[in-house]
C-alpha positions as CSV (number, residue, x, y, z in Angstrom):
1,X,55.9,92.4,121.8
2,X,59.0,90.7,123.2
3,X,60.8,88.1,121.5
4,X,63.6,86.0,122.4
5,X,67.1,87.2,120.5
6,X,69.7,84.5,119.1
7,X,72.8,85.6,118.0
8,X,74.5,83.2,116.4
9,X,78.2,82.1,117.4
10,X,80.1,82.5,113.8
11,X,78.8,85.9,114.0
12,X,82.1,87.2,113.9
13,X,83.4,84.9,111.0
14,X,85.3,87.3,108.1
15,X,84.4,84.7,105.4
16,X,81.3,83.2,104.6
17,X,81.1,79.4,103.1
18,X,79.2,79.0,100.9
19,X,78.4,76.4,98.3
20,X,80.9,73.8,97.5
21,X,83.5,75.5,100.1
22,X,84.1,78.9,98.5
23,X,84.1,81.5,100.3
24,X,83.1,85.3,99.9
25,X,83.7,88.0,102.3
26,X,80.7,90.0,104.4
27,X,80.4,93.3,104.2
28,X,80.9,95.2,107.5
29,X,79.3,97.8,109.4
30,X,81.2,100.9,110.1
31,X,79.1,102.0,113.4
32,X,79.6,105.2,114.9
33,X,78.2,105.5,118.7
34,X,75.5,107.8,118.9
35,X,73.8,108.5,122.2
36,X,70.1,110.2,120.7
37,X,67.5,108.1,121.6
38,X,64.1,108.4,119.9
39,X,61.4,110.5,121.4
40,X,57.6,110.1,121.2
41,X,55.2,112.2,119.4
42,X,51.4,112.1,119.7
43,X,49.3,111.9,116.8
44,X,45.7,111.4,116.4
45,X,46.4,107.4,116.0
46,X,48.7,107.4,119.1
47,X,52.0,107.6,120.2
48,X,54.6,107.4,117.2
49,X,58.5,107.0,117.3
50,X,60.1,110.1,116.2
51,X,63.3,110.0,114.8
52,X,65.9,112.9,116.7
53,X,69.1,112.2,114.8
54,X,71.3,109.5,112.7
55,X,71.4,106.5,114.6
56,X,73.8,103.1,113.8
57,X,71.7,100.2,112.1
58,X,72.1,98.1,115.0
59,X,73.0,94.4,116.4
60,X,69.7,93.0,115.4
61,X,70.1,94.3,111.9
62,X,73.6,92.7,111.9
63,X,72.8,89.4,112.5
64,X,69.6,89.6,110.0
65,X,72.0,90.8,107.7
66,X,74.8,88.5,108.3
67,X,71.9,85.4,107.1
68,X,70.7,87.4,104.3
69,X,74.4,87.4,103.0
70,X,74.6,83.6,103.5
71,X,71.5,82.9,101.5
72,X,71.8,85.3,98.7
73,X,75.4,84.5,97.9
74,X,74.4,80.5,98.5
75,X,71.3,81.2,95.5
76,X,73.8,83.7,93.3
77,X,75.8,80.5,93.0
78,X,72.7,78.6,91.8
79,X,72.2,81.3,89.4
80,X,69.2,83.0,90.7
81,X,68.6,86.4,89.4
82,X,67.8,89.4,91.6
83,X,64.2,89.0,91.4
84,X,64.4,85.2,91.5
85,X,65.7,85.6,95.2
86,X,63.8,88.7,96.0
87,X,60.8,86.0,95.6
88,X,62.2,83.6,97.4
89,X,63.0,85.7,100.4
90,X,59.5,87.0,100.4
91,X,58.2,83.4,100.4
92,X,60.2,82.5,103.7
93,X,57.2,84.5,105.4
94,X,54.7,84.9,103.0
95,X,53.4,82.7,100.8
96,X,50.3,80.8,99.4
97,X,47.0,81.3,98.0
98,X,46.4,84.9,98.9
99,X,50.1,86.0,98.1
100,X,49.5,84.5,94.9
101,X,46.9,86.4,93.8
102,X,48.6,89.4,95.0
103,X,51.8,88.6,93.1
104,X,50.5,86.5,90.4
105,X,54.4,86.0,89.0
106,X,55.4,83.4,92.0
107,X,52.6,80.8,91.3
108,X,54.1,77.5,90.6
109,X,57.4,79.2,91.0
110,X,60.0,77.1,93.5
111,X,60.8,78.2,96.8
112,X,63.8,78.1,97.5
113,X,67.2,77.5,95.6
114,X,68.6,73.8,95.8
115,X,71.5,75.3,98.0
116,X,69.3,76.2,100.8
117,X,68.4,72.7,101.4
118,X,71.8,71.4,100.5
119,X,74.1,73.4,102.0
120,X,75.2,73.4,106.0
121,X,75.3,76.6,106.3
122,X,72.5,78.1,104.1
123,X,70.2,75.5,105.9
124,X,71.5,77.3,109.4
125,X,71.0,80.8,108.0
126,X,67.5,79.6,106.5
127,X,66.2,78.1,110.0
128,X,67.5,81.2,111.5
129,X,65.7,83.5,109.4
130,X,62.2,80.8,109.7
131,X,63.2,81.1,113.5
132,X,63.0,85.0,113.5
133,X,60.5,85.6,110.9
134,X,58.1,87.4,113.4
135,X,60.3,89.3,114.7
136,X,60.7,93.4,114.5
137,X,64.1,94.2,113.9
138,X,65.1,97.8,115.8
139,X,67.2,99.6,112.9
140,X,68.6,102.9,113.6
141,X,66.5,102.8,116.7
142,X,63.2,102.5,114.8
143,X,61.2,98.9,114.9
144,X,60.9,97.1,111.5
145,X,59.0,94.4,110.0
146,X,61.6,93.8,107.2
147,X,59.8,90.6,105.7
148,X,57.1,92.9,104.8
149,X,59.7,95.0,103.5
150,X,60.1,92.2,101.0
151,X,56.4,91.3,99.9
152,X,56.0,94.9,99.3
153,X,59.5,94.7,97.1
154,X,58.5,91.4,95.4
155,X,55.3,93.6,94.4
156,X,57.0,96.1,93.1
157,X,59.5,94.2,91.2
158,X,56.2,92.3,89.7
159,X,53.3,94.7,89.0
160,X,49.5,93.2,88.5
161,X,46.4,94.4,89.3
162,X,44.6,92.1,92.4
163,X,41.7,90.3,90.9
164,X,39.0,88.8,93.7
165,X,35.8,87.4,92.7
166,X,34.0,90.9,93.9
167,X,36.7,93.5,94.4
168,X,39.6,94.5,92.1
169,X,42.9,96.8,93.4
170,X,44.8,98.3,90.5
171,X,48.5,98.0,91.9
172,X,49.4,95.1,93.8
173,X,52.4,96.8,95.9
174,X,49.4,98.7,97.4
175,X,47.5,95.8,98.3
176,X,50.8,94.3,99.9
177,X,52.0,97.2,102.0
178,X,49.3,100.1,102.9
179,X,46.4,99.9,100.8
180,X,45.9,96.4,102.8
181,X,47.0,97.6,106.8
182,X,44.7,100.5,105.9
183,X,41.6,97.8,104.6
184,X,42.5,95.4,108.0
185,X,42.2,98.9,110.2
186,X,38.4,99.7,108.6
187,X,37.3,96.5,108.9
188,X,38.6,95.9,112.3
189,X,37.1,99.2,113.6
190,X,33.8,97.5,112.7
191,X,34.5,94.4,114.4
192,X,36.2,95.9,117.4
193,X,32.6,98.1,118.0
194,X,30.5,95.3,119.0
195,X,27.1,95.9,119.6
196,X,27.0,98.2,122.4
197,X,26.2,101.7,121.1
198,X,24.0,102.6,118.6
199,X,24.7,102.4,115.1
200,X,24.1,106.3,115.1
201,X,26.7,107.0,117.0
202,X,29.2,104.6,115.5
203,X,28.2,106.1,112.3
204,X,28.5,110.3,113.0
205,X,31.7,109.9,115.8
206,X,35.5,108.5,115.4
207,X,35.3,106.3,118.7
208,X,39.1,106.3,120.2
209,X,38.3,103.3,122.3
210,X,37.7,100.9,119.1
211,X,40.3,103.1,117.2
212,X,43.2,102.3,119.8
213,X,41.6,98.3,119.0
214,X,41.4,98.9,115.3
215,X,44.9,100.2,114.4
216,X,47.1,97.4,116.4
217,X,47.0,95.9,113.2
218,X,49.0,98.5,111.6
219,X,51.7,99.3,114.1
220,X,54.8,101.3,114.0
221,X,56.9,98.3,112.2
222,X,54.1,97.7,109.7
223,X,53.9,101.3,109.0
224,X,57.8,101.4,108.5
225,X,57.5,98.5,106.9
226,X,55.2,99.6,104.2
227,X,56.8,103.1,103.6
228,X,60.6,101.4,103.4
229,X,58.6,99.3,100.6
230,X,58.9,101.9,98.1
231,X,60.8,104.5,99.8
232,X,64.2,102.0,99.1
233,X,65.7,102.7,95.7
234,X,66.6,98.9,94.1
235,X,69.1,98.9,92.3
236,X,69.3,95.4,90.6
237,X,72.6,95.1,89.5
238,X,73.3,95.1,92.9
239,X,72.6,92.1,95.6
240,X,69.5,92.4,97.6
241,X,72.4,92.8,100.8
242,X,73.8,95.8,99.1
243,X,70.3,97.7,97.9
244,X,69.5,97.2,102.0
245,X,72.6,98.0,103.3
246,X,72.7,101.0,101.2
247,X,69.3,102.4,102.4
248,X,69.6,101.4,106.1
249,X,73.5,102.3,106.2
250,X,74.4,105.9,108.2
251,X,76.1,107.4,105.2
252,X,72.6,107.3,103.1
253,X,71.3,110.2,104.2
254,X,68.6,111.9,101.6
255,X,68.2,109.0,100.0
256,X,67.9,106.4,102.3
257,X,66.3,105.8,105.6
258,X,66.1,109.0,106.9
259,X,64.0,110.5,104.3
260,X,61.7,107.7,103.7
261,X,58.6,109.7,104.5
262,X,59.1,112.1,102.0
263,X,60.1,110.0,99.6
264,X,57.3,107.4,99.9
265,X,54.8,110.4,99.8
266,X,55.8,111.4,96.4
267,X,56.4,108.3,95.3
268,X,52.8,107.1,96.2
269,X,51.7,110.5,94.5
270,X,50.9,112.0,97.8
271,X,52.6,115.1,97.5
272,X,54.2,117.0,95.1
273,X,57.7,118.0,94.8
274,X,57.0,121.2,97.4
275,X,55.6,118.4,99.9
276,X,52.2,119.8,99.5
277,X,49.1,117.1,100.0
278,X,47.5,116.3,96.6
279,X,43.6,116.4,97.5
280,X,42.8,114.0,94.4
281,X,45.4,111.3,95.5
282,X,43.8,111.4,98.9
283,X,40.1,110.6,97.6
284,X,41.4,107.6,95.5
285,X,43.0,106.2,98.5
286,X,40.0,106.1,100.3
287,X,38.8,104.3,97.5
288,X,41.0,101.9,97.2
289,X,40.9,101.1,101.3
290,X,37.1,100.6,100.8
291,X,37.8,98.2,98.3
292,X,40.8,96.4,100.4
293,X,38.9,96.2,103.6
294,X,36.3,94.0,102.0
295,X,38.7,91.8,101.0
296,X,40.5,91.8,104.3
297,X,37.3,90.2,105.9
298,X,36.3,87.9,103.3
299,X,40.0,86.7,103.3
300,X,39.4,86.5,107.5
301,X,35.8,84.6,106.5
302,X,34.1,87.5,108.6
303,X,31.4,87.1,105.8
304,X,29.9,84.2,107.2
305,X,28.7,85.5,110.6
306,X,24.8,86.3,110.6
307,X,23.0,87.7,113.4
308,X,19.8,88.7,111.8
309,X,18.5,90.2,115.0
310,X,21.3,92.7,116.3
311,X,21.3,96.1,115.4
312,X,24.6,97.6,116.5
313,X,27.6,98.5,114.0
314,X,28.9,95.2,114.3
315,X,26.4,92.9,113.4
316,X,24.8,96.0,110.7
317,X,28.3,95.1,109.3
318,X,27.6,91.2,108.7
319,X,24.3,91.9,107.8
320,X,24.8,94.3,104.9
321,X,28.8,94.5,103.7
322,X,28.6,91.6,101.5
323,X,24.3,90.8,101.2
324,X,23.6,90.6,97.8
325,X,19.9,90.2,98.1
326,X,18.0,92.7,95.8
327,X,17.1,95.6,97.4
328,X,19.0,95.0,100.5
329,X,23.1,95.7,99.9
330,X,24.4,99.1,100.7
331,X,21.1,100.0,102.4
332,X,22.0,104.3,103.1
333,X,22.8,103.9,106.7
334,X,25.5,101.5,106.1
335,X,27.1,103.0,103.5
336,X,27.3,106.4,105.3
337,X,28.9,104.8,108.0
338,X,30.9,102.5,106.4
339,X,32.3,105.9,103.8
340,X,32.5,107.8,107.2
341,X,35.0,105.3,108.7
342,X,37.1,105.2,105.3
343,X,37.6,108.6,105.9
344,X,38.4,108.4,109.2
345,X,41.2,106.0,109.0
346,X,42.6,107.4,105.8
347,X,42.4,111.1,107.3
348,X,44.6,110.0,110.3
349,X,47.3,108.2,108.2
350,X,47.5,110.9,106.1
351,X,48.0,113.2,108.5
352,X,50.5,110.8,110.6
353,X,52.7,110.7,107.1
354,X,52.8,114.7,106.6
355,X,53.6,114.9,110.3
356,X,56.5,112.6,109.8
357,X,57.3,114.4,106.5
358,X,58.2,117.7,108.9
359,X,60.4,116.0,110.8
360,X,62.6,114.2,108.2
């Protein structure tokens, strides 16, 4: 996906305003021209972006940067705490109902510090960021969703369970980074089928045609995304600028960036310190994407469609996910196919992350 790139004209500005005209200076990036470019690597998912060597943050992740500075320093001076503006950057993007059942901590909990609707230049940086809030930022050559890197952050800084009327998800950082993308792909990969093979084969085959469909909703920058999530190490006596900086900077390397594969696998209980997969943790992901998919499409209102007289995967789906008639939920078909495609998806990001792993 393109988007349209504004860089804003006091980019270059040493000082920072910031409320009531004082002034604090932004950090800058030390680059150091590097002419790798990423290669691409085929997986059973699809192509992926491999990382070849240390690459600069970028000019994108500059000017995101540059805002971030703006509003943090703008709500320190309100006296916000780290998580207090952790929450509010999160909000920027996502917020609402579902986000507050997923982080339970920001209901009834304001926005926004007074300064970013007071202040010149923290409303600029805040219409920037509103602006550029589906955008993927390219850092060290890789695309990242770094909003998501911040519900997933806000999640971790306020641990819950995820209560829905029918389902319940034990950790709420899973339900916010990959728990959830891997719940969208399952259900999706039922939707994407349609009715036009039989359910039999939908039920005994991965189909790559509807898996290509399925996973666009977990693409490279959602996957980055997620695994930044708890691969960055917060340290909260620091700002939220320096905790980013510090993972996304060149100079990081082990800890940061360039290890976040490994370091979200074992952090995530994945693998153990030698890197090897950890069979057990495997099987309760599986369970918690079955539980995660349903509420992906009653959260979508996929629920609701009824077509009583089709009898592909798709409409076997409607029919049977969420009927509570006696005698009729979970019929044995169904929930071999719907187990089978659980597997499926959780196999192949599992084996996309110990891929990755190798080559960290």
């Amino acid at each position: 996906m393109s988007h349209q790139h504004e860089t804003p004209a006091h980019q270059s500005t040493a000082q920072l305003a910031v409320d009531g005209g004082k002034t604090a200076s932004a950090p800058t990036f030390q680059l150091k021209a590097s002419a790798a470019q990423p290669v691409q690597a085929k997986s059973s998912r699809g192509p992926i972006q491999r990382q070849t060597a240390v690459q600069p943050p970028g000019q994108e992740f500059q000017d995101f940067m540059y805002h971030l500075h703006v509003l943090e320093q703008a709500a320190i001076n309100d006296g916000w705490g780290f998580n207090q503006r952790l929450m509010a950057f999160r909000k920027i993007y996502y917020d609402g109902m579902a986000w507050d059942i997923i982080i339970p901590a920001g209901e009834n909990v304001a926005d926004r510090p007074p300064s970013w609707q007071n202040n010149p230049n923290a409303q600029a940086s805040l219409a920037w960021m509103r602006q550029n809030q589906n955008k993927e930022i390219q850092i060290n050559g890789v695309p990242v969703d770094i909003h998501h890197v911040f519900a997933g952050l806000d999640a971790r800084q306020n641990p819950s369970n995820v209560d829905a009327v029918f389902a319940n998800l034990s950790r709420n950082v899973e339900a916010a980074t990959y728990v959830g993308d891997l719940g969208s792909v399952v259900g999706e990969y039922f939707v994407e089928a349609g009715d036009d093979i039989s359910f039999a084969q939908f039920a005994n085959h991965y189909n790559q045609s509807i898996g290509r469909r399925a996973w666009t909703n977990f693409g490279e920058a959602d996957i980055n995304s997620d695994v930044d999530a708890y691969a960055i190490n917060l340290n909260t006596s620091l700002t939220l600028h320096q905790n980013l900086y510090n993972y996304y900077n060149v100079a990081s390397q082990g800890q940061g960036y360039t290890k976040r594969f490994t370091n979200f696998a074992r952090r995530t209980g994945l693998i153990d310190g030698a890197n090897k997969l950890i069979q057990a943790r495997v099987d309760e992901l599986r369970n918690s994407v079955f539980i995660a998919c349903q509420m992906y499409l009653a959260g979508e209102g996929y629920r609701n469609y009824r077509n009583d007289n089709a009898e592909g995967p798709h409409a076997m789906w409607f029919q049977h996910s969420f009927d509570t008639t006696p005698g009729n939920s979970w019929i044995p078909s169904f929930r071999y196919a719907f187990n089978n495609v659980v597997r499926w998806v959780v196999d192949l990001f599992v084996e996309d992350i110990m891929n990755r792993i190798k080559n960290e």
